[in-house]
C-alpha positions as CSV (number, residue, x, y, z in Angstrom):
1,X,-40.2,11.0,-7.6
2,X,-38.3,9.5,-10.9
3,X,-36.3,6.9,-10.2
4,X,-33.0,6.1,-12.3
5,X,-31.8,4.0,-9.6
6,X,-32.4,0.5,-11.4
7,X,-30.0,-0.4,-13.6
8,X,-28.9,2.9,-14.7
9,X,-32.4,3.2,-16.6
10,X,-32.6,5.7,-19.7
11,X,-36.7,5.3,-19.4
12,X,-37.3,8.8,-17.0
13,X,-35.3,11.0,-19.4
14,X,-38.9,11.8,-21.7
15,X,-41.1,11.9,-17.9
16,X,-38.1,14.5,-16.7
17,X,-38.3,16.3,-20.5
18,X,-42.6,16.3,-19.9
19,X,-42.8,16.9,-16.2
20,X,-43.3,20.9,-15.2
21,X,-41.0,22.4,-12.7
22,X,-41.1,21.7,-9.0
23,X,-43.0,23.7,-6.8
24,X,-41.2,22.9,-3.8
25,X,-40.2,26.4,-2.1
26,X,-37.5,25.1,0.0
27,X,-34.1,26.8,-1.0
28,X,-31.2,24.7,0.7
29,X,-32.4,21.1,1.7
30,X,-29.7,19.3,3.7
31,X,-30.6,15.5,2.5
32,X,-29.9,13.5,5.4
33,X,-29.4,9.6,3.8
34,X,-28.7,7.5,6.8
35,X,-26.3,4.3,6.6
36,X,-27.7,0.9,6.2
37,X,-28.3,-0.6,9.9
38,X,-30.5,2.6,10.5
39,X,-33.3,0.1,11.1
40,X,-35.1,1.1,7.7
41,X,-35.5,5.0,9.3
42,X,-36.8,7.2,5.8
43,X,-34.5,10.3,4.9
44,X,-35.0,13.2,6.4
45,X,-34.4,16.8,5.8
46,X,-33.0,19.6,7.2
47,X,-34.2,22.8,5.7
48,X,-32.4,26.2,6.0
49,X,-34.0,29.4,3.9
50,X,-31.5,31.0,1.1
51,X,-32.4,33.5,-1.1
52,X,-34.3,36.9,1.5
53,X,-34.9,40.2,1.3
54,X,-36.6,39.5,-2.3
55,X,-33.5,38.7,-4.7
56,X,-34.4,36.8,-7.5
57,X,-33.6,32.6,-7.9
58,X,-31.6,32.1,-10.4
59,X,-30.0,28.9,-10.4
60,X,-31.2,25.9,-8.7
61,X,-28.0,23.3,-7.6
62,X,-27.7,19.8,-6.4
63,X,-24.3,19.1,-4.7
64,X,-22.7,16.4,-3.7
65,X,-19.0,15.3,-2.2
66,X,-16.7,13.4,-1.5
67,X,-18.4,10.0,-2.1
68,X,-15.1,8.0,-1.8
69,X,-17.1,4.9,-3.6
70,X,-13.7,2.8,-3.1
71,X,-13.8,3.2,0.2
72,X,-13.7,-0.1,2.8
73,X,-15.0,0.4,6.4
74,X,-13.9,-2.6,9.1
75,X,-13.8,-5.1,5.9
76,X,-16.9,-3.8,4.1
77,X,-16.8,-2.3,1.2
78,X,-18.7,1.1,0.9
79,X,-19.7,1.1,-2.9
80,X,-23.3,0.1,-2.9
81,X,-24.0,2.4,-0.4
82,X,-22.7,5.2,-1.9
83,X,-23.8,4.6,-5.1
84,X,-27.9,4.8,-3.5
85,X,-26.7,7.8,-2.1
86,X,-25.3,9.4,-5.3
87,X,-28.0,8.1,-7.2
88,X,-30.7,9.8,-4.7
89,X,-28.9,13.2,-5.7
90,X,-28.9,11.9,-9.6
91,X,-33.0,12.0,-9.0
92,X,-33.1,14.8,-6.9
93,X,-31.3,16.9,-9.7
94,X,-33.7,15.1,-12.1
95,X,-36.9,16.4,-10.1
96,X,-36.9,19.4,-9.4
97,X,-35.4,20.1,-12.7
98,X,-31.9,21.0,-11.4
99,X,-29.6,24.1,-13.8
100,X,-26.7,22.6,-12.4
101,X,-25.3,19.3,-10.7
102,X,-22.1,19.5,-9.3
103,X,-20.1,16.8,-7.6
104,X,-17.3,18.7,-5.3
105,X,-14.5,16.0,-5.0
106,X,-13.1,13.1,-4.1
107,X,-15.1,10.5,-6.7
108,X,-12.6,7.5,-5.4
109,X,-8.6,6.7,-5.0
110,X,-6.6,6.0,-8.4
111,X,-5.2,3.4,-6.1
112,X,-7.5,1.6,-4.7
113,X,-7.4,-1.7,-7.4
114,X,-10.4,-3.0,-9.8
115,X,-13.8,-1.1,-7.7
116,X,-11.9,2.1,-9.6
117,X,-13.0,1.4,-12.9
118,X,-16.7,1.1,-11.3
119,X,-16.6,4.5,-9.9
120,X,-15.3,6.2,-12.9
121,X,-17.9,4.2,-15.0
122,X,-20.7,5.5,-12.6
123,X,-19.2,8.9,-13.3
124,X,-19.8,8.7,-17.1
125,X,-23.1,7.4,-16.3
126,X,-24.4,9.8,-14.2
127,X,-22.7,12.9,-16.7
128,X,-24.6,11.2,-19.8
129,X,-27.6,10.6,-17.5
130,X,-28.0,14.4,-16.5
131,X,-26.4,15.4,-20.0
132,X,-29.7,13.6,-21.4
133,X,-32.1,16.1,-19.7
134,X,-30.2,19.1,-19.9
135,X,-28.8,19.3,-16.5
136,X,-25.2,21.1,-16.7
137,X,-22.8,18.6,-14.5
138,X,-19.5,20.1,-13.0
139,X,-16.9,17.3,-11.8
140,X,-13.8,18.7,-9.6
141,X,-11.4,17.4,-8.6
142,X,-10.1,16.4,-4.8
143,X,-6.8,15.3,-3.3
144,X,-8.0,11.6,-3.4
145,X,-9.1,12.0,-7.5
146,X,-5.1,12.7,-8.0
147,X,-2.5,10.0,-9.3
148,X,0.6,11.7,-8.6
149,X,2.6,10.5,-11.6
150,X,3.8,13.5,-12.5
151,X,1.6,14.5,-15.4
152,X,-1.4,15.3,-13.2
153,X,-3.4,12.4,-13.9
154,X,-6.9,12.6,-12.1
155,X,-9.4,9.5,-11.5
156,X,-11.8,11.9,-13.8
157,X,-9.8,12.0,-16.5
158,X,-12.0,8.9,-18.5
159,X,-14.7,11.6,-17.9
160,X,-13.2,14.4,-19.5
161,X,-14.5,12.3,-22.9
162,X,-17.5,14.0,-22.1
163,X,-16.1,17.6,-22.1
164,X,-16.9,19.3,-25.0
165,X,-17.5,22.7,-23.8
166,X,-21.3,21.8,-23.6
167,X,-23.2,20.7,-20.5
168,X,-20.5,17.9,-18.8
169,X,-17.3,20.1,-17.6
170,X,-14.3,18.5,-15.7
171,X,-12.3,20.8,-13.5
172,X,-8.9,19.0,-13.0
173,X,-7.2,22.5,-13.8
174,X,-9.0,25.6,-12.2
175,X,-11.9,27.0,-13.9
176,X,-14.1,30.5,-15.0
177,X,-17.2,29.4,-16.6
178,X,-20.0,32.0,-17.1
179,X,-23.6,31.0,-18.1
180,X,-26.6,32.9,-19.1
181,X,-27.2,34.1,-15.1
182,X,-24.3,32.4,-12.9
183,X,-20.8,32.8,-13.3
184,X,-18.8,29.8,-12.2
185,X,-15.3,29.4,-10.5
186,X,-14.0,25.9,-9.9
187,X,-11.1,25.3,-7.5
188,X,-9.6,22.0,-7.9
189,X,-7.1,20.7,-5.6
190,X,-3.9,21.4,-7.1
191,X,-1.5,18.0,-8.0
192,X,2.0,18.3,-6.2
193,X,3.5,18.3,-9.5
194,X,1.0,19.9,-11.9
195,X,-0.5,22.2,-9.7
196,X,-1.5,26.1,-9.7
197,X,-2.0,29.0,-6.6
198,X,-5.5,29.1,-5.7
199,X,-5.2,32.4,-4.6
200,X,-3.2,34.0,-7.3
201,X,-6.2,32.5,-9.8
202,X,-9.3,34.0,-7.9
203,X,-7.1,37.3,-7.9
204,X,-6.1,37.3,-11.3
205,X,-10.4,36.5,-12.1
206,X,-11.5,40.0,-10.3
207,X,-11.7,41.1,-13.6
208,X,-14.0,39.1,-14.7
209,X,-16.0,38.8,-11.6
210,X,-16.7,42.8,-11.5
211,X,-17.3,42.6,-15.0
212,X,-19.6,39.6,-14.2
213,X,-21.5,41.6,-11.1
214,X,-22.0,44.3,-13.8
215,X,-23.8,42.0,-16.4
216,X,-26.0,40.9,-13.3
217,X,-24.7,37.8,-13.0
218,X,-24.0,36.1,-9.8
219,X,-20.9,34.2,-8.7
220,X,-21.0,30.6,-7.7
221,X,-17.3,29.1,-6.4
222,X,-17.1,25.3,-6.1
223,X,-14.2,24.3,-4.5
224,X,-11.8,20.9,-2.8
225,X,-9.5,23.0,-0.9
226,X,-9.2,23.2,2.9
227,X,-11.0,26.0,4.7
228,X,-8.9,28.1,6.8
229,X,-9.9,28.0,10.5
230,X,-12.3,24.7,10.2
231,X,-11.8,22.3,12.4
232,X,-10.3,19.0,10.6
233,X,-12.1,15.6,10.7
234,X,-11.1,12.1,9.5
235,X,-10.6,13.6,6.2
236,X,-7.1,15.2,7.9
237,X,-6.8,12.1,10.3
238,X,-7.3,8.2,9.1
239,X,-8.8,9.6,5.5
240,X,-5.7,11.6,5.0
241,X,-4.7,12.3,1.5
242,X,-1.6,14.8,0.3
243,X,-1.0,17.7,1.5
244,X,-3.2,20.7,2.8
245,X,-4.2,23.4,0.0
246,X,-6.0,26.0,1.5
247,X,-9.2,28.0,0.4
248,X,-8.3,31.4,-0.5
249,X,-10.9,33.0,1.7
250,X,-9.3,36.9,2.0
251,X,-9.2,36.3,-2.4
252,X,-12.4,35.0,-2.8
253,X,-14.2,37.7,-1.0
254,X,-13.0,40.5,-3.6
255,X,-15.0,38.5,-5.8
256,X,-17.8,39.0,-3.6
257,X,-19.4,35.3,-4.3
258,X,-23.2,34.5,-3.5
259,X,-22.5,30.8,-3.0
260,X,-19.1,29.1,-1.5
261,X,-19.5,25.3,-1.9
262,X,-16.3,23.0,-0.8
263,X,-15.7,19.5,-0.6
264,X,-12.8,17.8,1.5
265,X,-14.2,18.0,5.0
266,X,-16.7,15.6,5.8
267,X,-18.7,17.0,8.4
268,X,-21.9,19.0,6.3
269,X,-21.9,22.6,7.9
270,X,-21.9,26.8,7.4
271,X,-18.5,27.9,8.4
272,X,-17.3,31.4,7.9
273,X,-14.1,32.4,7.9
274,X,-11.6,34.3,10.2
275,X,-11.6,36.9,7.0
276,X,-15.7,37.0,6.5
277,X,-16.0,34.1,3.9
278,X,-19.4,32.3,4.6
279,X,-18.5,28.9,3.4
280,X,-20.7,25.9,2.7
281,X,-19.7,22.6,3.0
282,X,-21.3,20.1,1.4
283,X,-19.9,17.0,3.3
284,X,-19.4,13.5,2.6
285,X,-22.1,11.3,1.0
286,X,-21.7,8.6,3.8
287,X,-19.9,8.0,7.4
288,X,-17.0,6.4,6.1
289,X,-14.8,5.8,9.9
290,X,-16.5,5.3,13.2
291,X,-15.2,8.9,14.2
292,X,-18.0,10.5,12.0
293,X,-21.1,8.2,13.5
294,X,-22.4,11.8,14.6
295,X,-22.1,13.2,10.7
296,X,-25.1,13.9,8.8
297,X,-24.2,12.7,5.6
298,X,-25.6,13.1,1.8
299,X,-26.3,16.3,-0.6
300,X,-27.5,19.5,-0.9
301,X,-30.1,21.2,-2.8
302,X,-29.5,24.9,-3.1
303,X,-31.4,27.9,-4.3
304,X,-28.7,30.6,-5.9
């Protein structure tokens, strides 16, 4: 595997640039990263088959969520931790020659004192690192990335320096972005006082998305929103953040998406709607309260 764990270390970018593409079949991997106090136990995976009945792969996708690197559990800070586990996905990405690397919300509180410059600085690190061997990162933002000032200000704003219209895009304001295979729609959560209606924006993209189906192109949504009919976790109890935005599930399925992914709700999982959306959360990237000791957390690799 190549490590950029150490020290943020440039040195794997011309191994990544050399190395041929991985030949590892599996087409969603559930990482499961365990805490520490886990006795030293290796990560394991969960794998679950995407891609049947002979459609073509077009996109491979590392996601991750909701990493809440300011976080403090019983008095201990949670940073290290979740910088290992966001670094593992950083390497993943790296490995199997990712297309995409998306990180679905919730990078850390604007609040939460000095540890937020860290986070955003890992941020920027980790865009520049995956910028470096071509790996397209997405960055959305989640009710805890939001400073409600009144001007929208986000916790990724710093990282928006990056956001050029090339491979490093920040989603603090919804998004349609349409590569050579994929077209993408990002779903922020909206700011109380700079916000937008996730469902009147997937309905006014239906446009785009049939002309999009027509071109061949499949539809990717990446999303912080809360997904009607899912039973909340500590991310609606003692994680609690703003107020509840909901997925547009009965909009999103005119689009006729191949791949849901959503942040906000800790617990990794398939969920499909009341209305028929199949939904995949991506869960959070550690067990940040002692009511989610029975969470698998980490990433997700996904074949689209």
């Amino acid at each position: 595997m190549l490590m950029l764990l150490a020290g943020w270390s440039h040195e794997p970018v011309a191994a990544a640039k050399a190395a041929g593409p991985s030949t590892d079949a599996t087409r969603c991997v559930r990482q499961r990263l365990f805490d520490r106090g886990t006795g030293g136990r290796r990560p394991q995976c969960l794998q679950v088959r995407r891609g049947r009945h002979g459609r073509a792969i077009v996109m491979k996708i590392v996601a991750i969520s909701d990493t809440h690197a300011d976080h403090v559990t019983a008095g201990v800070s949670r940073y290290d931790e979740v910088r290992r586990v966001l670094m593992a996905a950083v390497n993943r990405a790296v490995e199997v020659h990712a297309d995409l690397f998306v990180h679905c919300g919730d990078l850390c509180d604007p609040d939460a004192g000095p540890i937020v410059f860290e986070c955003i600085a890992d941020a920027i690190r980790v865009a520049r690192l995956l910028e470096r061997v071509g790996i397209r990162s997405i960055w959305i933002a989640g009710n805890h990335c939001i400073a409600e000032t009144g001007r929208g200000t986000t916790v990724l704003d710093p990282v928006k320096a990056l956001d050029a219209g090339g491979l490093v895009r920040v989603a603090t304001a919804p998004l349609w972005i349409e590569l050579k295979s994929v077209a993408l729609l990002c779903l922020p959560y909206p700011s109380a006082s700079n916000g937008y209606d996730p469902a009147a924006f997937a309905v006014s993209m239906e446009p785009l998305a049939v002309r999009a189906k027509k071109d061949g192109l499949k539809i990717v949504v990446s999303a912080h929103l809360v997904v009607p009919g899912l039973l909340p976790g500590e991310e609606s109890g003692e994680m609690a953040r703003g107020r509840d935005v909901m997925l547009p599930d009965v909009a999103l399925l005119r689009l006729q998406p191949d791949l849901v992914l959503c942040g906000h709700h800790h617990r990794g999982q398939k969920f499909v709607t009341k209305a028929g959306l199949e939904v995949q959360i991506v869960g959070a990237a550690a067990r940040f309260t002692f009511g989610e000791e029975d969470h698998t957390p980490g990433f997700l690799e996904i074949d689209v």
